[in-house]
C-alpha positions in Angstrom: 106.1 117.7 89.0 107.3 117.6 85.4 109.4 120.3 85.7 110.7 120.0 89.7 112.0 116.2 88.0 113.6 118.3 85.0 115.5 120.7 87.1 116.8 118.3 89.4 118.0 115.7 86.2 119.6 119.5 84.9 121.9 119.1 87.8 124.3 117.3 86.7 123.4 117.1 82.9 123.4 120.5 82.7 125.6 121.8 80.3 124.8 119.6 77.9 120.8 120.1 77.8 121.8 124.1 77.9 123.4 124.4 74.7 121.7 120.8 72.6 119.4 120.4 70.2 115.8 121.1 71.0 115.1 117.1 70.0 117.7 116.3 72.8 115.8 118.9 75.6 112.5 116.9 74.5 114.0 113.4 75.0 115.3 114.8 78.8 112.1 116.1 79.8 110.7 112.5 78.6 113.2 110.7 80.5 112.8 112.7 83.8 108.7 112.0 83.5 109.6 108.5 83.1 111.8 108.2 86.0 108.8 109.8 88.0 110.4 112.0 89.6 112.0 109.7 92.2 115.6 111.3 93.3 117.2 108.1 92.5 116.3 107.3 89.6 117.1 110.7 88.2 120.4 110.7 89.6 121.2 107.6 88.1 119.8 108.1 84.8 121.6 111.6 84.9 125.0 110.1 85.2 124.7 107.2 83.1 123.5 110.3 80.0 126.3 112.8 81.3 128.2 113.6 78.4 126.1 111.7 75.7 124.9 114.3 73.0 123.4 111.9 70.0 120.0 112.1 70.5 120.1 108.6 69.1 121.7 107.5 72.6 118.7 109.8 74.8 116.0 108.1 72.1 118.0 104.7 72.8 117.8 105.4 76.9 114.2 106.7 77.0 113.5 103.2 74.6 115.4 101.1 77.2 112.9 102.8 80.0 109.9 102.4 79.2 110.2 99.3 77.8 110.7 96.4 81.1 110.1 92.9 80.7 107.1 92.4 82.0 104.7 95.2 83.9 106.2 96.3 87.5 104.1 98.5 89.8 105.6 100.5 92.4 108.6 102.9 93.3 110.6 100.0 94.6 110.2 98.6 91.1 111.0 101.8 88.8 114.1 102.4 91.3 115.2 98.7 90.4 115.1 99.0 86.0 116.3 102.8 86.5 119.4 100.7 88.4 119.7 97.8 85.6 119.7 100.7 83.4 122.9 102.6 85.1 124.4 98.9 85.5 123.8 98.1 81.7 125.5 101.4 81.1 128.9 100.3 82.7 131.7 100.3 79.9 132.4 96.6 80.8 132.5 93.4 82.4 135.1 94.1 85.2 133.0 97.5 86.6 129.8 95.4 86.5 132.3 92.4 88.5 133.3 94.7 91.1 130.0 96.8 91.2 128.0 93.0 92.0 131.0 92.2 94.5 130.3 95.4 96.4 126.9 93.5 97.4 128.7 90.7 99.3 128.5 93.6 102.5 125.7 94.1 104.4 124.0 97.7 103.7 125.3 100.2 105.7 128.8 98.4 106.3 131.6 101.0 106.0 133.4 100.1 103.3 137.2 101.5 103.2 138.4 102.4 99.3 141.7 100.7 99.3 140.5 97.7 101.1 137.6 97.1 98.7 140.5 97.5 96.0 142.2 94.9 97.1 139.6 92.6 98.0 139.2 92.9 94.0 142.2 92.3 93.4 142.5 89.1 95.5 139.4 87.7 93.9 141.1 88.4 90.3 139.1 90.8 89.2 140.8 93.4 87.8 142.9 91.1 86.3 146.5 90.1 86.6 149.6 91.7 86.3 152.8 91.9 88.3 152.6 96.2 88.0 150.9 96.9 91.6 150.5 100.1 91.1 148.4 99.6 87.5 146.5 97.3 89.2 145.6 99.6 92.2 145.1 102.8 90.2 142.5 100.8 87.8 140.9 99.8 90.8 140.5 103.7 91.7 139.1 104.1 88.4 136.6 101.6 88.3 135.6 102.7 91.6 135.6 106.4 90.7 132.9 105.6 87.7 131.1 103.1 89.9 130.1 106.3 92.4 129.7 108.9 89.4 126.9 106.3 88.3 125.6 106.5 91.9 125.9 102.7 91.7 127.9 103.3 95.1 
Protein backbone atom coordinates (compact mmCIF):
# COMPACT_ATOMS: atom_id res chain seq x y z
CA UNK A 1 0.00 0.00 0.00
CA UNK A 2 2.98 2.09 0.75
CA UNK A 3 3.92 2.43 -2.51
CA UNK A 4 0.22 2.53 -4.55
CA UNK A 5 -0.10 5.86 -1.77
CA UNK A 6 3.42 7.16 -3.07
CA UNK A 7 2.60 6.92 -6.71
CA UNK A 8 -0.58 8.48 -6.53
CA UNK A 9 0.90 11.64 -4.01
CA UNK A 10 3.80 11.56 -7.23
CA UNK A 11 0.90 12.81 -9.26
CA UNK A 12 0.98 16.01 -8.92
CA UNK A 13 4.25 16.51 -6.81
CA UNK A 14 6.01 14.85 -9.31
CA UNK A 15 8.68 16.84 -10.60
CA UNK A 16 9.71 17.95 -7.59
CA UNK A 17 10.25 14.41 -5.73
CA UNK A 18 12.05 13.31 -9.35
CA UNK A 19 14.92 15.50 -9.23
CA UNK A 20 15.19 16.30 -4.82
CA UNK A 21 17.21 15.30 -2.36
CA UNK A 22 16.93 11.80 -1.22
CA UNK A 23 15.99 13.33 2.52
CA UNK A 24 13.05 15.06 0.66
CA UNK A 25 11.92 11.46 -1.26
CA UNK A 26 12.04 9.99 2.48
CA UNK A 27 9.91 12.67 4.07
CA UNK A 28 7.15 12.04 0.89
CA UNK A 29 7.07 8.45 1.32
CA UNK A 30 6.47 9.31 5.19
CA UNK A 31 3.84 11.65 4.52
CA UNK A 32 1.91 9.45 1.98
CA UNK A 33 2.02 6.42 4.83
CA UNK A 34 0.72 8.88 7.15
CA UNK A 35 -2.15 10.03 5.14
CA UNK A 36 -3.03 6.18 4.83
CA UNK A 37 -3.40 6.06 1.63
CA UNK A 38 -6.89 7.74 1.58
CA UNK A 39 -7.24 9.59 -2.01
CA UNK A 40 -8.15 12.67 -0.23
CA UNK A 41 -5.96 13.15 1.98
CA UNK A 42 -3.20 12.64 -0.51
CA UNK A 43 -4.52 14.98 -2.83
CA UNK A 44 -4.75 17.54 -0.42
CA UNK A 45 -1.50 17.12 1.14
CA UNK A 46 -0.02 16.95 -2.39
CA UNK A 47 -1.18 20.35 -3.36
CA UNK A 48 -0.64 22.09 -0.24
CA UNK A 49 3.57 20.58 -0.68
CA UNK A 50 3.45 21.34 -4.60
CA UNK A 51 6.34 23.43 -5.24
CA UNK A 52 7.89 23.37 -1.61
CA UNK A 53 11.62 21.95 -1.87
CA UNK A 54 13.15 22.65 1.84
CA UNK A 55 12.94 19.63 3.35
CA UNK A 56 12.49 21.78 6.49
CA UNK A 57 8.86 22.58 5.08
CA UNK A 58 8.19 18.32 4.25
CA UNK A 59 9.82 17.73 7.99
CA UNK A 60 7.51 20.75 9.21
CA UNK A 61 4.21 18.99 7.28
CA UNK A 62 4.95 15.38 8.28
CA UNK A 63 5.47 17.19 12.12
CA UNK A 64 2.13 18.95 11.67
CA UNK A 65 0.61 15.22 10.74
CA UNK A 66 1.17 13.14 13.01
CA UNK A 67 1.02 15.31 15.61
CA UNK A 68 -3.33 16.14 16.34
CA UNK A 69 -4.59 17.37 19.39
CA UNK A 70 -5.88 14.64 20.98
CA UNK A 71 -6.10 10.80 19.51
CA UNK A 72 -8.80 10.52 16.53
CA UNK A 73 -9.65 7.05 15.15
CA UNK A 74 -11.10 6.56 11.88
CA UNK A 75 -10.98 7.68 8.14
CA UNK A 76 -13.53 10.35 8.69
CA UNK A 77 -11.06 11.70 11.32
CA UNK A 78 -7.55 11.53 9.29
CA UNK A 79 -9.61 13.14 6.16
CA UNK A 80 -10.60 16.03 8.64
CA UNK A 81 -6.63 17.14 10.18
CA UNK A 82 -5.31 16.20 6.42
CA UNK A 83 -8.12 19.14 5.61
CA UNK A 84 -7.07 21.60 8.61
CA UNK A 85 -3.76 20.89 7.34
CA UNK A 86 -4.51 22.15 3.54
CA UNK A 87 -6.65 25.00 5.26
CA UNK A 88 -3.68 26.01 7.65
CA UNK A 89 -1.65 26.12 4.45
CA UNK A 90 -3.72 28.93 2.82
CA UNK A 91 -1.47 32.11 2.29
CA UNK A 92 -4.00 34.16 4.27
CA UNK A 93 -6.93 35.25 6.14
CA UNK A 94 -9.18 36.28 3.13
CA UNK A 95 -8.77 32.53 1.20
CA UNK A 96 -9.43 30.90 4.57
CA UNK A 97 -12.78 33.74 4.68
CA UNK A 98 -14.00 32.79 1.48
CA UNK A 99 -12.91 29.06 1.65
CA UNK A 100 -15.34 28.90 5.36
CA UNK A 101 -18.04 30.98 3.32
CA UNK A 102 -18.23 28.32 0.60
CA UNK A 103 -19.82 26.13 3.59
CA UNK A 104 -22.89 28.40 3.86
CA UNK A 105 -24.37 25.94 0.65
CA UNK A 106 -25.59 22.79 1.13
CA UNK A 107 -23.23 19.89 -0.30
CA UNK A 108 -23.87 19.23 -3.67
CA UNK A 109 -25.46 22.84 -4.47
CA UNK A 110 -24.06 24.01 -7.87
CA UNK A 111 -22.21 26.75 -7.15
CA UNK A 112 -21.63 29.30 -10.29
CA UNK A 113 -17.86 31.03 -10.15
CA UNK A 114 -18.73 34.52 -10.73
CA UNK A 115 -21.73 34.41 -8.43
CA UNK A 116 -19.78 33.00 -5.57
CA UNK A 117 -17.29 36.01 -6.43
CA UNK A 118 -19.58 38.36 -5.86
CA UNK A 119 -21.35 36.98 -3.06
CA UNK A 120 -17.66 37.66 -1.47
CA UNK A 121 -17.58 40.57 -2.54
CA UNK A 122 -20.90 41.79 -1.09
CA UNK A 123 -20.04 40.23 2.27
CA UNK A 124 -16.63 42.47 2.11
CA UNK A 125 -14.43 39.94 1.87
CA UNK A 126 -12.09 40.59 -0.47
CA UNK A 127 -11.91 43.87 0.67
CA UNK A 128 -12.88 47.23 -0.73
CA UNK A 129 -11.97 49.14 -3.48
CA UNK A 130 -13.74 51.15 -6.13
CA UNK A 131 -11.51 49.06 -9.20
CA UNK A 132 -14.27 46.28 -10.07
CA UNK A 133 -12.25 44.61 -12.06
CA UNK A 134 -9.26 44.11 -9.24
CA UNK A 135 -11.68 43.12 -7.10
CA UNK A 136 -13.25 40.35 -9.41
CA UNK A 137 -9.90 39.08 -10.75
CA UNK A 138 -8.68 38.60 -6.95
CA UNK A 139 -11.69 36.78 -6.46
CA UNK A 140 -10.61 34.40 -9.45
CA UNK A 141 -7.46 33.99 -7.81
CA UNK A 142 -8.43 33.12 -4.48
CA UNK A 143 -10.78 30.78 -5.99
CA UNK A 144 -8.26 29.35 -8.40
CA UNK A 145 -5.85 28.32 -5.20
CA UNK A 146 -8.91 27.34 -3.15
CA UNK A 147 -9.54 24.33 -5.95
CA UNK A 148 -5.61 23.63 -6.53
CA UNK A 149 -5.75 22.85 -2.69
CA UNK A 150 -8.75 20.58 -3.44
CA UNK A 151 -10.45 22.67 -0.64
CA UNK A 152 -13.24 23.09 -3.49
Amino acid sequence: MPEEALALFKKNVGKVLENCPKEIQDLAKDIAVECDGLPLALITVERAMAGKDDPREWRHALTTLRHKPHELVGMVEKVFHILKFSYDSLDDATQQACFLYCYRFPEDYPIIADELIELWIGEGLLGNTNDIYRILDKGACILGDLKRACLL
